[in-house]
C-alpha positions in Angstrom: 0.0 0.0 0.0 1.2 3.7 -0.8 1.3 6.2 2.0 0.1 9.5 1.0 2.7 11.2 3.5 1.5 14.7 2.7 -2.0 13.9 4.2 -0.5 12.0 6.8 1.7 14.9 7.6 -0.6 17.6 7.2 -3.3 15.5 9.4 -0.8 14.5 12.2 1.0 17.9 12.8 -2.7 20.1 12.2 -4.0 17.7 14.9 -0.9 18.4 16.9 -1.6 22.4 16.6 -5.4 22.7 17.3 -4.8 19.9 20.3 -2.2 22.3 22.0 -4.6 25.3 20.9 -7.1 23.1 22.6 -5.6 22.6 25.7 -4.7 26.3 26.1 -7.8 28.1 25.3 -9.9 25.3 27.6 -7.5 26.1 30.4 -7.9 30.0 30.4 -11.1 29.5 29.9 -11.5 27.3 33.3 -9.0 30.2 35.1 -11.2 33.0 33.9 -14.2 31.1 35.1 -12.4 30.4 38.6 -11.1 33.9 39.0 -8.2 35.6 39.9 -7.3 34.0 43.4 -6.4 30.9 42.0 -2.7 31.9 42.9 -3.9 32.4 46.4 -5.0 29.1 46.3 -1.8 28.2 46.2 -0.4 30.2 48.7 -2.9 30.1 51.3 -3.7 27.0 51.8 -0.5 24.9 51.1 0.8 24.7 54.8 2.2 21.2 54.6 2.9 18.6 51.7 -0.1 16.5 52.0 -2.6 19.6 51.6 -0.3 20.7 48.8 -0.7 17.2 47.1 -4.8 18.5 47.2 -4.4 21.8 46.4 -1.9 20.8 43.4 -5.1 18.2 42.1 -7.6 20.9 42.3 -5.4 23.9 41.0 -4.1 21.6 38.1 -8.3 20.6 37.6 -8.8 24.4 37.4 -6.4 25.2 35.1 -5.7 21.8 33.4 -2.2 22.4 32.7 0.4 20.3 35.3 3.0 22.7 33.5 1.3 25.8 34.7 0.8 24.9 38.4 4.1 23.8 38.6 5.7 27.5 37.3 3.2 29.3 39.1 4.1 26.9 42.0 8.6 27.6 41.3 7.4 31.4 41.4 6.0 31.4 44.9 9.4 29.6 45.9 11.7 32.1 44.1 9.5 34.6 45.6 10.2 32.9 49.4 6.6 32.6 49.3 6.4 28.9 49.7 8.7 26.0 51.1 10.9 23.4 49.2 9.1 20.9 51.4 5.4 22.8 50.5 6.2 23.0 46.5 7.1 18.9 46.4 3.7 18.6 47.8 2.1 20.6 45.4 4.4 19.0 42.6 2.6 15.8 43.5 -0.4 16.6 43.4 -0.2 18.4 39.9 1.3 15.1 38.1 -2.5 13.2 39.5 -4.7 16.3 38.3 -2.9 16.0 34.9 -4.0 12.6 34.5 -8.0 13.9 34.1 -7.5 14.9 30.7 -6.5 11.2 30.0 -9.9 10.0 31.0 -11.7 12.4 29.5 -10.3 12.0 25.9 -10.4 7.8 26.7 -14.2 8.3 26.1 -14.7 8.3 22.3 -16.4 11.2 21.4 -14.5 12.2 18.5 -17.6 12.0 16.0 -19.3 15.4 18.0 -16.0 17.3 18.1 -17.4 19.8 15.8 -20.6 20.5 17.4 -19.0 20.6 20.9 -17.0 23.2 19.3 -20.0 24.9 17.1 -21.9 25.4 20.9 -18.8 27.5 22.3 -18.3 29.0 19.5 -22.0 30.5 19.8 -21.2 31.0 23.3 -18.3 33.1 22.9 -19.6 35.7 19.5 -23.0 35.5 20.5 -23.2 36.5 24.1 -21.5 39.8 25.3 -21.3 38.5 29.5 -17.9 37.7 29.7 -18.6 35.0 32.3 -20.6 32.4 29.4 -17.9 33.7 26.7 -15.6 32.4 29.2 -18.1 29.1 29.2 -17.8 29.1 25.6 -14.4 29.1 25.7 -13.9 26.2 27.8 -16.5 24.3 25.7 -14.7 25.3 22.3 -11.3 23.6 23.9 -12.7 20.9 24.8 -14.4 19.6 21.6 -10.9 21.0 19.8 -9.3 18.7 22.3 -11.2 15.5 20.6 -11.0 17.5 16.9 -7.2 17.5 17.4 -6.9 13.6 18.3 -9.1 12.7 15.5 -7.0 14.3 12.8 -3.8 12.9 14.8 -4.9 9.4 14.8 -6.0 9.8 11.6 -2.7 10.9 10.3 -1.1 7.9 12.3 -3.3 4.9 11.2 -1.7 4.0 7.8 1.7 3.8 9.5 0.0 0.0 10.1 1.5 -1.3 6.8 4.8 0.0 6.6 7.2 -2.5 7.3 9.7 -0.4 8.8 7.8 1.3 11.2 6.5 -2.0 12.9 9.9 -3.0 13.7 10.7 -0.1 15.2 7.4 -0.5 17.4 8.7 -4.3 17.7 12.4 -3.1 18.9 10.3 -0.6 21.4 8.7 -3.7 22.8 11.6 -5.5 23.2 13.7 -2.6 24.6 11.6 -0.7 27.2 14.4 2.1 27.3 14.1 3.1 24.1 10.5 3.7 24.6 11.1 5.9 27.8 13.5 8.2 25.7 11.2 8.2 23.3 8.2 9.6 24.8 10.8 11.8 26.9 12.2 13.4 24.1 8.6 13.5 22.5 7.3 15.9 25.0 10.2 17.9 25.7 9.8 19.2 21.8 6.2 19.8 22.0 6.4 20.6 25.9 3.3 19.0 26.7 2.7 15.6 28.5 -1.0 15.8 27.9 -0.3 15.6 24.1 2.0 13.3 24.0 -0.5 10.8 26.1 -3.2 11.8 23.9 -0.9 10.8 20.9 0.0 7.7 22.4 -3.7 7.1 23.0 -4.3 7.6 19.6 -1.5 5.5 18.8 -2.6 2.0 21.0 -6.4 2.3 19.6 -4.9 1.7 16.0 -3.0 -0.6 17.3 0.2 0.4 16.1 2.0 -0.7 19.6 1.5 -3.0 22.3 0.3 -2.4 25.5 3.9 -3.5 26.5 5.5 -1.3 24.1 3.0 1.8 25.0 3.8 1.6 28.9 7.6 2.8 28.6 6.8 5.9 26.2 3.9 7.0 28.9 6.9 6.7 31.2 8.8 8.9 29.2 6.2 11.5 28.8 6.1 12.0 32.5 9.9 12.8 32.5 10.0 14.8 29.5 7.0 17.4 30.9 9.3 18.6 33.8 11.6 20.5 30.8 8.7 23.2 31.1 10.0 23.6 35.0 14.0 23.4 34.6 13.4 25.9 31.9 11.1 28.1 34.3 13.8 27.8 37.1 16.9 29.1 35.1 18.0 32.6 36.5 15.6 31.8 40.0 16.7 31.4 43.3 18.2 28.2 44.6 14.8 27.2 46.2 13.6 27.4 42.7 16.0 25.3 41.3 15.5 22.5 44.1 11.5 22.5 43.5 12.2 21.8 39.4 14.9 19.2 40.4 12.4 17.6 42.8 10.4 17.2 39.7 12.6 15.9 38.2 13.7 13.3 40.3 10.1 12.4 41.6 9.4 11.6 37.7 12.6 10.0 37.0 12.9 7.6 40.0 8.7 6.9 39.3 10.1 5.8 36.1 12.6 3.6 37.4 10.4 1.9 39.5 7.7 1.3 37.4 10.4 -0.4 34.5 11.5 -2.2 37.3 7.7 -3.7 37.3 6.9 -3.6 34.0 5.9 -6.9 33.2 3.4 -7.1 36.5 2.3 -3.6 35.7 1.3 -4.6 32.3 -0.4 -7.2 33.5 -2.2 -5.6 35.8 -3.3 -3.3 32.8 -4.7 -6.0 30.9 -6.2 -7.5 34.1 -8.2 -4.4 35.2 -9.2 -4.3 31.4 -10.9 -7.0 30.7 -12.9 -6.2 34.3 -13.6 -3.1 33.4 -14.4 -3.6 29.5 -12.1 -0.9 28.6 -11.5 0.1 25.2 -7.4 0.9 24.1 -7.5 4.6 24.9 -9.0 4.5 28.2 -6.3 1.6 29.2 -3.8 4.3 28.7 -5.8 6.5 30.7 -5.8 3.9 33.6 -2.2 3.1 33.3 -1.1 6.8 33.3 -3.6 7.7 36.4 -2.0 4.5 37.7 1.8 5.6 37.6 1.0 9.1 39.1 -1.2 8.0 41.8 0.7 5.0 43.2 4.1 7.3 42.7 2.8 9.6 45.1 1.8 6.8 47.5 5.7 5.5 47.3 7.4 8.8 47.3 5.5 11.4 49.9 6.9 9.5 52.8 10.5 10.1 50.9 10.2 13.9 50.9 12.6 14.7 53.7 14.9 12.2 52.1 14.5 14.3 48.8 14.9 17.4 50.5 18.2 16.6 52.4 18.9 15.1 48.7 18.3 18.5 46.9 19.9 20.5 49.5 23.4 18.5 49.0 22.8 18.7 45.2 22.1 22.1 44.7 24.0 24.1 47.2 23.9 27.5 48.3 22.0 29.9 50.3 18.6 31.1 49.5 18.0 34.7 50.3 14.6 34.6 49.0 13.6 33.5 52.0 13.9 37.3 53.5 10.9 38.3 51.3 8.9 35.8 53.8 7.0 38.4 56.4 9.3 38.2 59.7 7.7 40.1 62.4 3.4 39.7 62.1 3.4 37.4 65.2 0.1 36.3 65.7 0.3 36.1 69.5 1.0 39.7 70.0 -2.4 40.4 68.7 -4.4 38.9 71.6 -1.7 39.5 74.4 -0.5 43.0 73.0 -2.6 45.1 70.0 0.0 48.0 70.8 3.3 45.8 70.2 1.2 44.2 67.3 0.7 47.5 65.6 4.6 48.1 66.5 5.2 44.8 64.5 3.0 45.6 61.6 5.0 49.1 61.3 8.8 46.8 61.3 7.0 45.1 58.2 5.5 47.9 56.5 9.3 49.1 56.5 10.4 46.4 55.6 7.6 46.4 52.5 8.8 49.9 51.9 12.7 48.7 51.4 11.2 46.4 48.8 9.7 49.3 47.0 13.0 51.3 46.8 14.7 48.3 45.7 12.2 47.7 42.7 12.5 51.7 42.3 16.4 51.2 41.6 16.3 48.2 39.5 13.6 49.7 37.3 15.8 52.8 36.9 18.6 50.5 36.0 16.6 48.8 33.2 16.0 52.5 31.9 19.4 53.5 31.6 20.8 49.5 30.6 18.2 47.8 29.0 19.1 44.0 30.5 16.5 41.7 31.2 17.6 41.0 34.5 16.9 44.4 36.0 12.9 44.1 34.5 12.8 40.7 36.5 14.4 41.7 39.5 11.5 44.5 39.5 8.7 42.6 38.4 9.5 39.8 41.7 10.2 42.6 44.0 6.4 44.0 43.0 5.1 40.3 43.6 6.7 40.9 47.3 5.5 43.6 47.8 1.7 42.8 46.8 2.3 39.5 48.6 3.3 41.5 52.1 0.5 44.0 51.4 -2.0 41.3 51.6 -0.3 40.1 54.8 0.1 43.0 56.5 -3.6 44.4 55.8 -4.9 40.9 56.8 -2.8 41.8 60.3 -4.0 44.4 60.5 -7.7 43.8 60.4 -7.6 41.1 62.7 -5.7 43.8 65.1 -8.6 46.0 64.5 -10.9 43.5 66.2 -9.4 44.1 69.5 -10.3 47.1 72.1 -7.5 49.9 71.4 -6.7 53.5 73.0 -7.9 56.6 71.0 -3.7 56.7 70.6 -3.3 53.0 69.0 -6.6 53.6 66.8 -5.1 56.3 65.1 -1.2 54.4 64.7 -3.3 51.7 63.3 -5.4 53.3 61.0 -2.3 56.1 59.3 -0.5 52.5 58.9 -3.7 51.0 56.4 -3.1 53.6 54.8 1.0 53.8 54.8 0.6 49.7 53.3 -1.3 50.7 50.4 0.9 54.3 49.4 3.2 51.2 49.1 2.1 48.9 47.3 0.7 51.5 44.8 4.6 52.6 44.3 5.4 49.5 43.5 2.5 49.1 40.8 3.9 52.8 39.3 7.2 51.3 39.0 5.7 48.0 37.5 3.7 50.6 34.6 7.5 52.0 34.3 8.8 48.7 33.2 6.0 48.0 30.5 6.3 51.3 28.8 10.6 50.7 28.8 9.7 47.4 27.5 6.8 48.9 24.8 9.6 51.2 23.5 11.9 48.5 23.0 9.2 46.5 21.3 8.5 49.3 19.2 11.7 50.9 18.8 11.1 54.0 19.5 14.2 56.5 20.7 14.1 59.3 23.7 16.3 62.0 23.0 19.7 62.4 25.1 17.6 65.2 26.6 14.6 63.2 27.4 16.8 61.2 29.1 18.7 63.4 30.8 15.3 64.8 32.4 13.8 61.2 33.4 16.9 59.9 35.3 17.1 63.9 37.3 13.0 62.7 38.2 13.9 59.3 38.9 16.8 60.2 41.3 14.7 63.0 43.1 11.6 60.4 43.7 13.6 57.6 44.8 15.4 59.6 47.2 11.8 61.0 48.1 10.6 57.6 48.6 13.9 56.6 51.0 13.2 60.0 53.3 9.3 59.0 53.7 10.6 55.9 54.6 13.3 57.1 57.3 10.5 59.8 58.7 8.2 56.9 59.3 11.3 55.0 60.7 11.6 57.6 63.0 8.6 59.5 63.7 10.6 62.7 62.6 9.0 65.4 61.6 11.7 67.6 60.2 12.8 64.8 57.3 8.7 64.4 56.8 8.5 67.8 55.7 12.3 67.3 53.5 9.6 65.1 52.0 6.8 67.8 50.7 9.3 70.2 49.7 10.8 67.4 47.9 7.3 66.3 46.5 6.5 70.1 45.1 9.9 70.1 43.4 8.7 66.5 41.4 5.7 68.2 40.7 7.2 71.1 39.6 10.0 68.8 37.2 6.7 67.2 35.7 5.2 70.6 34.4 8.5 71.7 33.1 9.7 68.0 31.1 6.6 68.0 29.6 7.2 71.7 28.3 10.1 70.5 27.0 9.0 67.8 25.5 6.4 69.7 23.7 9.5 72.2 22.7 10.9 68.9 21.2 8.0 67.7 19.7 7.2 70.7 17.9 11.1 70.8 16.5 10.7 67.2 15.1 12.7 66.0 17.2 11.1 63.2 18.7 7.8 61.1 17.5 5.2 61.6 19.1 4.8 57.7 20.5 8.3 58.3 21.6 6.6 61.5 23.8 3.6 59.2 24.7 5.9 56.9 26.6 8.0 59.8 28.1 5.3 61.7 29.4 3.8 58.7 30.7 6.9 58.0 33.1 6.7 61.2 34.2 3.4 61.0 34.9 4.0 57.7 37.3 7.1 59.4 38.7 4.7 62.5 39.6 2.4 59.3 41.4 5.4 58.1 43.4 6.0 61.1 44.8 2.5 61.8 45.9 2.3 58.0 47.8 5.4 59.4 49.4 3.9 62.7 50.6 1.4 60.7 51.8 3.3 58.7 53.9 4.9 62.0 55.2 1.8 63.6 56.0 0.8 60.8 57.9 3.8 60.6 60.6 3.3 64.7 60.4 -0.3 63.9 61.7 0.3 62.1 63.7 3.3 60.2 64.8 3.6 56.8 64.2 
């Protein structure tokens, strides 16, 4: 028989594309639907391993994507948000909520792909509430899901006569290890595991591999999805390097394990089968929901062992771990509210150091332009949202407790002093996008532009640091260093921008070019505000 390889091509790779399309329009479809606190989730409620092993399940349910709880998850690390010994928990759990998409594309309903996807389609063009468009969506990537796997299996099934590719299945049979690279290598290049067991799915139901043949590439696939991690941890902290090494080596040694046992495994594949009446697809569903399950059984008691493993592996101190809020004890709120509301001011400082930090590496990407700096920034913004959220929730529940007419007022001036705060950091954070939009679009400030940002940016930096050390110390004389300083920023704003316009109308800048400038004065002009703010405050009243 001829193969038509074009067709089989065109099929198997177009299948490939709308089943990733699939996969990622379904899943910000679900995280739209569950809202923005999915992150929280994550943060909140992981407190030990075993409740991150059910928070990894759920998140990875919510979002289907293994790959996306896991970066999400190496973020809160790098951030110092999260433990090594949390993130393995969480790590677990992600590799068992992956395994849901398995089930669901073992039933075949291939042959209403297209309406599945006709009904979201209606959902999403036809309805203007963005909660059913984001219904649609969901429904749209999940008949694309089944669309995709057709055309893939499709593409695959003549492969059945040619001669050559049997033996290779044949040589996969008799060599499990080349099976395990295979499907390693397999998703590493298309950087999805859910793929690459739908394709082997696909794959078994023609019957263009045996069961014992199949086993070793869904192996494979599980190690070759934790390439999405190492690549998310390179340039993190150390933490973040251990929790993608963890994945690593909980997939890898899972691996081993089950090779070890391959012949009883496959047997027990066959067994539960033939009770269950299961067609090919589903088997691979079973044996893939299988590996991840009883992995986690074997390996959580392990976790201190990998730990103490990872720690020896990857040396080096972590000082992410400073971003972690140091001095909101609990206890003090019952026993003390006044030394709780002392706390609560250390942190807010503390937050406030973040802020200048960010202020100074965003600066830096102005005048350098490397990557690194826009990171830096971007991760000290996450700190400083993260500690804003921990540090108003310390606050409220200080506010439940009787306080003198002197602690009332501390208390309230410092809600306020948390958010000035975190709103500099969100000013800087607009900063960065624009610097990155002019690099994207090339546009070019003039050595005078320049010149005028970086005299702002110095001035409001050093605004922010003297708010900072007023609040420090309650001192009344650098708080009002602070207003003069504030009218002076105000005062740069109104005169760059009549220089710009000087430019502008001698052609020389563009106008986007003036768009961006203005703009970072504009947030500049912000900054300094949040810091008068924070002036006025201990000048009120003192802290």
């Amino acid at each position: 028989m001829e193969l038509n390889w074009q067709e089989m091509l065109f099929e198997f790779f177009g299948g490939i594309g709308i089943f990733l399309f699939a996969i990622k329009f379904m899943g910000d479809g679900l995280q739209k639907t569950a809202g923005n606190k999915l992150r929280d989730l994550l943060d909140r409620y992981v407190t030990n391993p075993l409740m991150g092993v059910a928070v990894g399940i759920l998140f990875t349910l919510l979002i289907q994507s293994s790959s996306g709880t896991i970066v999400i998850t190496i973020g809160l690390v790098s951030a110092g948000f999260m433990t090594l010994r949390q993130s393995i928990g969480v790590i677990m759990g992600a590799n068992i909520g992956t395994t849901v998409k398995a089930f669901v594309i073992g039933f075949d309903i291939g042959e209403y792909a297209l309406p599945i996807m006709a009904i979201g389609a209606f959902l999403i063009f036809l309805f203007k509430k963005k909660s059913i468009q984001n219904i649609g969506e969901i429904i749209f990537g999940f008949g694309g899901l089944f669309l995709g796997l057709e055309l893939m299996t499709s593409g695959m099934s003549p492969l059945q006569h040619l001669s050559s590719f049997t033996d290779f299945t044949l040589k996969t049979s008799e060599h499990p290890l080349l099976g395990v690279i295979a499907g390693t290598v397999m998703t590493m290049l298309i950087q999805s595991s859910s793929a690459s067991v739908a394709f082997l799915q696909g794959f078994y139901s023609e019957g263009l591999i045996s069961l014992h043949g199949a086993l070793p590439i869904l192996f494979g696939d599980n190690i070759g999805t934790t390439i999405t991690a190492v690549l998310a941890s390179i340039g993190a902290s150390v933490s973040a390097k251990r929790t993608a090494a963890a994945h690593v080596l909980f997939n890898v040694v899972g691996s081993i394990v089950f090779l070890i046992f391959l012949t009883p495994f496959t047997l027990y594949i066959e067994w539960i089968a033939g009770v269950l009446s299961l067609e090919n697809k589903m088997q691979i569903a079973f044996a893939h929901g299988t590996f991840n399950v009883v992995n986690v059984i074997l390996q959580f008691p392990l976790i201190g062992t990998w730990i103490y493993l990872l720690v020896k592996v990857i040396p080096g101190e972590d000082m992410n771990t400073k971003f972690k809020p140091k001095h909101l004890e609990e206890d003090f709120i019952l026993e003390s509210p006044s030394i709780a509301i002392g706390q609560a001011k250390e942190e807010i400082l503390r937050m406030g150091e973040f802020s200048i930090q960010g202020l100074e590496k965003t600066y830096d990407y102005l005048k350098n332009g490397h990557q690194h700096d826009a990171v830096e920034a971007y991760r000290l913004e996450d700190v400083i949202n993260h500690l804003d959220t921990k540090i108003t929730n310390y606050l409220v529940k200080i506010s439940s407790q009787p306080l003198s007419s002197q602690d009332s007022s501390r208390h309230f001036m410092l809600l306020g002093t948390v958010r000035d705060i975190e709103r500099i950091g969100d000013h800087f954070e607009n900063i960065i996008e624009l610097i990155d939009y002019q690099g994207e679009q090339r546009l070019q400030l003039t050595t005078d532009a320049l010149e005028d940002i970086s005299e702002m940016f110095e001035l409001t930096i050093n605004t922010v640091k003297k708010a900072l050390e007023a609040l420090d110390l309650s001192n009344d004389q650098i708080a009002r260093e602070v207003v003069e300083q504030e009218q002076i920023i105000d005062r740069m704003e109104r005169q760059f921008r009549k220089n710009h316009i000087i430019r502008l109308n001698e052609r020389l800048c563009s106008g986007h070019a003036g768009v961006m400038f203005v703009d970072i004065l504009s947030n500049l002009e912000r900054i300094g505000d949040h810091s008068v703010n924070i002036a006025d405050a201990v000048l009120g009243k003192r802290i």
